[in-house]
Residue frames as qw, qx, qy, qz and C-alpha x, y, z in Angstrom:
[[0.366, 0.835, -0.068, 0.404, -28.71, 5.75, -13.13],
 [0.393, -0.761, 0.476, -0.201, -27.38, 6.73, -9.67],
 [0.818, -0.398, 0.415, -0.021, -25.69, 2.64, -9.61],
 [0.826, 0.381, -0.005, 0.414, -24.02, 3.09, -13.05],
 [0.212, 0.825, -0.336, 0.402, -22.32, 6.51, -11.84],
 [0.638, -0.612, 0.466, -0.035, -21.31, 4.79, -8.42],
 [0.876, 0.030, 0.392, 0.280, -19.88, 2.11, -10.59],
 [0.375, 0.870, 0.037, 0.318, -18.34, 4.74, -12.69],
 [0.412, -0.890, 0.118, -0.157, -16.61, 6.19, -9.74],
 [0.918, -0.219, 0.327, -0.048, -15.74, 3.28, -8.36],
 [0.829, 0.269, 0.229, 0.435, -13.58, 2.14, -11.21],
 [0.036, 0.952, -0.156, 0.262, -12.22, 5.86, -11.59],
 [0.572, -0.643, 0.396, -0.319, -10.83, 5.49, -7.96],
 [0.946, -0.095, 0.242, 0.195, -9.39, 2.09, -8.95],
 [0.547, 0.777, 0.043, 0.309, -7.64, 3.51, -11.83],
 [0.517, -0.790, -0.205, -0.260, -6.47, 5.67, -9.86],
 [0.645, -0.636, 0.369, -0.207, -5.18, 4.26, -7.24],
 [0.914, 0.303, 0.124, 0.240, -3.45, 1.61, -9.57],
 [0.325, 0.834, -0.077, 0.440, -1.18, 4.56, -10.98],
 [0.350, -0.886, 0.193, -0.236, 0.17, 5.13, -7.76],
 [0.667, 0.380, -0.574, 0.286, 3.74, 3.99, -6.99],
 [0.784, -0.379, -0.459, -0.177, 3.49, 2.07, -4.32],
 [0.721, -0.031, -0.346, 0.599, 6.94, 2.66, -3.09],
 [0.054, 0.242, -0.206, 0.947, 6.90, 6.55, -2.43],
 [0.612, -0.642, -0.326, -0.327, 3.14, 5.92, -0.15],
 [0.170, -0.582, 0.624, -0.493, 3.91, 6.36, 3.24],
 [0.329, 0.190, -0.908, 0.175, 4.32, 3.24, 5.93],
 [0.651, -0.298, 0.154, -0.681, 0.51, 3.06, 7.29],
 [0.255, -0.161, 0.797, -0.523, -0.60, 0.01, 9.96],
 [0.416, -0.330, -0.632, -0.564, -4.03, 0.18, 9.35],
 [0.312, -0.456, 0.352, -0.755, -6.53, 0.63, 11.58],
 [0.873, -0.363, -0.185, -0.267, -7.60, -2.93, 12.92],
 [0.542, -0.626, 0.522, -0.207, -5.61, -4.99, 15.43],
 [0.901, 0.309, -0.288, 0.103, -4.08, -7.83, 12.97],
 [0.129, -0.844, 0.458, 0.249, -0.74, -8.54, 13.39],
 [0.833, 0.506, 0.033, 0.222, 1.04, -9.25, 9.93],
 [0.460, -0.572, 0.271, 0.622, 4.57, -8.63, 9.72],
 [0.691, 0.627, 0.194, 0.304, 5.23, -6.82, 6.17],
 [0.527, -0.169, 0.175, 0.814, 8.00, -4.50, 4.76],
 [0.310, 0.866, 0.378, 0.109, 7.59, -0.98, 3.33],
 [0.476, 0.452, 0.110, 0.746, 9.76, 1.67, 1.67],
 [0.352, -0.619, -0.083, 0.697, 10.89, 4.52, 4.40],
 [0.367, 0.879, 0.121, 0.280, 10.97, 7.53, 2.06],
 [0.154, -0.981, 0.114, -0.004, 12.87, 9.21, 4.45],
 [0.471, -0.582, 0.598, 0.285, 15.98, 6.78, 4.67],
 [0.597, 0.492, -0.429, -0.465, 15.33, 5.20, 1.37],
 [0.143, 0.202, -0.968, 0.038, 15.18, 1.87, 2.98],
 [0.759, -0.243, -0.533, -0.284, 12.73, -1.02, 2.59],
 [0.196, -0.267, 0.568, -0.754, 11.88, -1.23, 6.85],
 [0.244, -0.352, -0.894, 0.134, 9.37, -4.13, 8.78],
 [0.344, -0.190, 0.113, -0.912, 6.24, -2.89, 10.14],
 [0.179, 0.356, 0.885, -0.239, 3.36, -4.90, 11.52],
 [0.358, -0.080, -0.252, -0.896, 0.07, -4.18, 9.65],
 [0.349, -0.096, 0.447, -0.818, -3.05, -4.13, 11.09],
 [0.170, 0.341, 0.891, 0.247, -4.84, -6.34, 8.26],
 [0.292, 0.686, 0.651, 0.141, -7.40, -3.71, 7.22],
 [0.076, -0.988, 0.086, 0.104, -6.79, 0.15, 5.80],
 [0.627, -0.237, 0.436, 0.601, -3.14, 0.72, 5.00],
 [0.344, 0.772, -0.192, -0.498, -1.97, 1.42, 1.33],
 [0.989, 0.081, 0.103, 0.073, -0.07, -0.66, -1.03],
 [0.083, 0.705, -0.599, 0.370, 3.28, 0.01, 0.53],
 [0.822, -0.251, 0.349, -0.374, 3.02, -3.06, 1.77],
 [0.705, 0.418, -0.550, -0.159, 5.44, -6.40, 1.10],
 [0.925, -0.294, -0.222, -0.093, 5.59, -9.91, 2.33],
 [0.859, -0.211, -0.047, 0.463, 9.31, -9.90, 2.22],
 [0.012, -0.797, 0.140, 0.588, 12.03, -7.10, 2.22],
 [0.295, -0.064, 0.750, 0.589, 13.66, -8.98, -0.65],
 [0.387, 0.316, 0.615, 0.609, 10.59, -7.90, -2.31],
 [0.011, -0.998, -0.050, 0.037, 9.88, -4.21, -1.47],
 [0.220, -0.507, 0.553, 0.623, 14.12, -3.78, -2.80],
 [0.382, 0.248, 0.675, 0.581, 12.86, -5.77, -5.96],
 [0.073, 0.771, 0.622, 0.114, 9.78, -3.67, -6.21],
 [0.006, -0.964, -0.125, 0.235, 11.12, -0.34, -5.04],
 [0.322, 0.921, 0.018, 0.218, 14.57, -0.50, -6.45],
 [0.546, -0.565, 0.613, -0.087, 16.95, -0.72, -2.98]]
């Protein structure tokens, strides 16, 4: 009982998090010591902006290229 509601949750919390537009998240690192170069939507200037992420944690503000955080957000 208790491992269908975690799995219940669980998929909630995906859901979720799916819904969320990726582009208006803020520009998070993450907290390990990776270093990826990706792009992510600035809210404040409304520009798609490099960042190094961390490889774990973050959000999915997060693109390989800028060419696609402009396709993806719009810019």
């Amino acid at each position: 009982m208790v491992a269908a509601f975690a799995l219940f949750l669980l998929v909630v919390i995906s859901y979720s998090e799916a819904r969320i537009d990726p582009c208006k998240q803020p520009i998070k690192a993450g907290m390990c010591l990776g270093y990826f170069p990706k792009w992510g939507m600035n809210q404040e200037t409304g520009q798609c902006e490099e960042f190094i992420y961390g490889g774990c944690g973050g959000n999915m503000n997060q693109f390989d290229s800028k060419e696609q955080c402009e396709l993806l957000c719009g810019r």
